[in-house]
C-alpha positions, -999 to 999 in steps of 0.1 A, spaced: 354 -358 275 331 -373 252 319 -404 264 308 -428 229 290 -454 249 262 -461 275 272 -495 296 237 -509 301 235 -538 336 209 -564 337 211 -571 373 187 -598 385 190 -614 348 223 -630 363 206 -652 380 182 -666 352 203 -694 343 191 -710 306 162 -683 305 190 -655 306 191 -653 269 152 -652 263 151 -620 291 180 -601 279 161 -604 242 130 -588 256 153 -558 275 170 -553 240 136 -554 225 125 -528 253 153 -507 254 153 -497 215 114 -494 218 118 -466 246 149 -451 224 130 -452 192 136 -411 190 170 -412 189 172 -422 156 218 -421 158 218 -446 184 232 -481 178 233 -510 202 252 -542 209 234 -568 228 259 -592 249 255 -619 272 266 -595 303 257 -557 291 240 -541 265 260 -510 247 238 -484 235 264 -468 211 257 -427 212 270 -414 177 272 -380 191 240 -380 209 233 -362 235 232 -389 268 213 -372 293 183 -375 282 193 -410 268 201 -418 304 169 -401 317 149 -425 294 168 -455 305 160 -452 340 127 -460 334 133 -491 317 126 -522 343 152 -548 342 182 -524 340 201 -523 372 224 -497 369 239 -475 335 278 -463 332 287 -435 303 320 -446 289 347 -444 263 354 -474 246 388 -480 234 418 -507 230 431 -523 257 470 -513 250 477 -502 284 496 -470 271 464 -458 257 447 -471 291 467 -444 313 462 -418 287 427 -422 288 416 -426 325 440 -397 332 419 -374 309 391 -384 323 399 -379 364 411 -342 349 375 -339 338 366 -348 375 361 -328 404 379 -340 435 407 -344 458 410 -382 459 401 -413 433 407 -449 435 409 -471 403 387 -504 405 396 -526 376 377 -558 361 403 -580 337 368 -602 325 390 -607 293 416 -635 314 436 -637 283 448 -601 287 483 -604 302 481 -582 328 461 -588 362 435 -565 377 460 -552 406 485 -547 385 464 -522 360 447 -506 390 491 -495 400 499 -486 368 467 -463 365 471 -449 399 506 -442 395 501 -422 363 472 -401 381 495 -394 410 524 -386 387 503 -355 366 477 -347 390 476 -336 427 452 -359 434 456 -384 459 445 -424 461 416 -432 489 407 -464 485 377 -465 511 357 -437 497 367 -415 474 360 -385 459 365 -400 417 362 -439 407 378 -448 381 366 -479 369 381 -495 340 365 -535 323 387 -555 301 368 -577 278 370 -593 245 362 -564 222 380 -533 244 379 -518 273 355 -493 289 362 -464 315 343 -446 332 334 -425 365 297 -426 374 271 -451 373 230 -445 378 207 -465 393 178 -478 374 147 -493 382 158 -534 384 130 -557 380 127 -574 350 119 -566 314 78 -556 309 67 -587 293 88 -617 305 59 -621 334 29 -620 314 -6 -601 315 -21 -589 346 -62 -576 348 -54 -548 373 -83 -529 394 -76 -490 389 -93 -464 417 -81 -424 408 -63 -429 441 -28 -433 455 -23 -471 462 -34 -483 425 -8 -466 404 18 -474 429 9 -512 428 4 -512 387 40 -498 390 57 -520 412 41 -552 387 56 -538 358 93 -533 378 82 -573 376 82 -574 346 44 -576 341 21 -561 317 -9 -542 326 -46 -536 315 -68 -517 336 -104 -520 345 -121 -493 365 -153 -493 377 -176 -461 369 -207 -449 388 -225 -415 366 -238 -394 375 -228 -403 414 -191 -401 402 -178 -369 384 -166 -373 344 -130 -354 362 -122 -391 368 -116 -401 340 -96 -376 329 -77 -385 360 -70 -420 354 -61 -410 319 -35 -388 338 -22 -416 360 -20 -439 330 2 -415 313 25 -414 342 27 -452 338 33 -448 301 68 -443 315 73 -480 324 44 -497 294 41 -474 262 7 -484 259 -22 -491 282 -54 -507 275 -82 -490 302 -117 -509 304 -143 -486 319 -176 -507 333 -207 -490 339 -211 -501 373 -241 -479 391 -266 -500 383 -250 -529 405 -245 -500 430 -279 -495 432 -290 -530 432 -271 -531 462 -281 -508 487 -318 -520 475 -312 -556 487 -285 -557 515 -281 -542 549 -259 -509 547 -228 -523 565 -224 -554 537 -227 -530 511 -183 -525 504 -181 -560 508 -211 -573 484 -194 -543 457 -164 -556 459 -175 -590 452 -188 -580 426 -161 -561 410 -139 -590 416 -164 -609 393 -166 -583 364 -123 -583 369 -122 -620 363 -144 -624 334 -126 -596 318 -94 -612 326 -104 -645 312 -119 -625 282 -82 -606 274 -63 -632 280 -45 -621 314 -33 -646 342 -44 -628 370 -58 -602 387 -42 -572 408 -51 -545 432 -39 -517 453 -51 -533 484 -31 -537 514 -45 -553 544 -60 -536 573 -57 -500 555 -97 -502 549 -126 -522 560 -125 -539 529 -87 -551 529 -91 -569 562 -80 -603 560 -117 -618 572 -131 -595 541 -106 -603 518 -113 -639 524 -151 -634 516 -143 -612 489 -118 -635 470 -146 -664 473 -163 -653 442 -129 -664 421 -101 -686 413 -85 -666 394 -46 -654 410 -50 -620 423 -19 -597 429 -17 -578 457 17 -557 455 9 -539 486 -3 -562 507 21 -551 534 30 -516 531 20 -490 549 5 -456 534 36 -433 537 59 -460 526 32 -458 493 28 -422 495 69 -423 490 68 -440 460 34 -426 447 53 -391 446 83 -408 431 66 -419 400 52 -383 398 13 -398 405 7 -383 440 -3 -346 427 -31 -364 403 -39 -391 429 -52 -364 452 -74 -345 428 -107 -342 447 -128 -363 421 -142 -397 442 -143 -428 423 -177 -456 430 -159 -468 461 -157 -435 480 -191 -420 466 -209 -452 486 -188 -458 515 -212 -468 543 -204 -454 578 -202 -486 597 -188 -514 570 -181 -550 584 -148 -557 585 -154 -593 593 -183 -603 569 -200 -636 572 -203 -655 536 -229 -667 541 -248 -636 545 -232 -625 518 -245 -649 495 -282 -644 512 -284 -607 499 -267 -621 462 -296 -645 464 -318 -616 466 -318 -603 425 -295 -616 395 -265 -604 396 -253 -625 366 -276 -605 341 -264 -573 354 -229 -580 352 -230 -599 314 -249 -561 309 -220 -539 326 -196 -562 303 -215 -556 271 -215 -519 276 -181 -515 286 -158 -483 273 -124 -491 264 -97 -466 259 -61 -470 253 -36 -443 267 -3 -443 251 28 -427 254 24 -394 234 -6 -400 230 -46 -404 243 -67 -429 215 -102 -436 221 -114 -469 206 
């Protein structure tokens, strides 16, 4: 059989009421961006699908690509043809020969109401036509071929399989996050599950030479290509942070030392976030995994900020991110043994519920302000994109 079209589904666009026509823009927009290779491929944008139009392309890889695209549901390859229900049995009973199987059901949608003939009675005709010149028989509760045939205004499509995709939204429609990237498991996982959002990312990561190794990196760069996937492009911030570090362990008592760091990283975050233009802030956090993600030190540690901070993970635990870490194909570069700031000056005994206000006596201590306008001003930024690494 050769299928001529690729039945893209929107999924939770359905339910976007007078915004549905804004979001399925920024899908169409997303989908020919991630097809731009395929330089055959046509597409029809519609209210309920998107056709991507093959002109003898090859679909799996098509398909392959698609799958990556958030807000797509689901993908169908079909044959688009007329509706004359003649050329409806000869087609569907091509295709079921194509099939392997010993049973098939035919599952029709008449969203054309004008066509003269109901569902029920096209799914019989179909049916009877498969049972007449095959030896297949019908099962309607789970069977081995589904034919499913859609009548609408411009033809009707057929087909036999559908793939999953990853839902969500379309990458843009929820704006700009500021998200915090370690070279470990939980980051990449939680910058993925935003875009499936529908959410932009940059990244800021927060460096520590010579304490920290220069593998890292090369590491995030790594991860950042895997995430090149979902966004084509990916802006990474690097900030100088040892300095800080040092400041810290100078002025504060050994257990505060997570807690003051990551105060201070959520301040460098924020002003970078204000300074690009993003709405919020994200992390790989989820609470109680570290001394740092309790709820009493994220409290402390969220005092230095208004800003919105993301948390995607907040409530999952490690295999259930481990899971999805390997599904994205990060988990083999997560566990490369290169340590980022946070691991390099992990105290033994951190407080997992820090008091604020001792907090703020060790800040009191040197100014902090100065060093972090400096770890701003001699920032590295480097965008990763698809294809390709560019240093800027």
């Amino acid at each position: 059989m050769i299928f001529d079209h690729i039945m893209v589904r929107f999924g939770e666009l359905s339910t976007k009421g007078k915004n549905k026509k804004d979001f399925i823009r920024v899908l169409a927009r997303n989908i020919k961006n991630a097809l731009d290779e395929y330089k055959d491929l046509s597409f029809d944008v519609r209210y309920d699908h998107i056709y991507v139009k093959l002109n003898n392309t090859d679909p799996k890889p098509v398909i392959e690509t698609l799958q990556d695209v958030s807000g797509i549901h689901s993908l169908s390859l079909v044959i688009k043809t007329d509706t004359d229900i003649e050329n409806l049995k000869k087609v569907a009973l091509e295709m079921v020969e194509a099939e392997e199987g010993k049973t098939f059901k035919v599952k029709t949608k008449r969203a054309d109401k004008s066509y003269p003939i109901i569902s029920d009675e096209i799914n019989r005709i179909i049916a009877t036509e498969i049972l007449k010149n095959t030896s297949l028989k019908v099962d309607v509760h789970n069977p081995d071929i589904l034919v499913s045939i859609e009548i609408r205004d411009e033809g009707a499509y057929i087909f036999t399989h559908t793939y999953p995709a990853c839902g969500g939204y379309p990458l843009g429609v929820g704006g700009k996050v500021m998200h915090m990237l370690s070279g470990g498991i939980d980051s990449p996982v939680a910058a993925y599950l935003l875009m499936k959002r529908g959410i932009k990312i940059e990244c800021i990561h927060f460096a520590s030479p010579p304490y920290t190794n220069i593998g890292v990196i090369e590491k995030l760069k790594d991860l950042l290509s895997v995430l090149n996937k979902y966004q084509d492009s990916i802006r990474l911030t690097i900030i100088p942070f040892t300095k800080l570090q040092e400041k810290i362990y100078e002025v504060s008592d050994e257990s505060y030392v997570i807690t003051l760091m990551r105060r201070m990283m959520y301040r460098l975050a924020s002003a970078l976030m204000k300074k690009r233009g993003c709405l919020a802030i994200s992390s790989g956090e989820s609470v109680g995994q570290v001394a740092s993600q309790t709820l009493d030190s994220l409290s402390v540690i969220n005092d230095v900020t208004n800003a919105v901070v993301l948390r995607p993970l907040v409530t999952s635990d490690k295999e259930e991110i481990i899971k999805l870490s390997r599904k994205i194909g990060a988990y083999e570069i997560s566990i490369r043994p290169y340590e980022d700031c946070c691991t390099i000056f992990s105290p033994k005994n951190p407080k997992t519920k820090p008091s604020l206000n001792k907090c703020l006596e060790y800040e009191n201590k040197f100014d902090y302000q100065t060093m972090i306008n400096e770890a701003l001003a001699n920032a590295e930024v480097i965008y990763v994109k698809k294809d390709e690494d560019k240093l800027l």
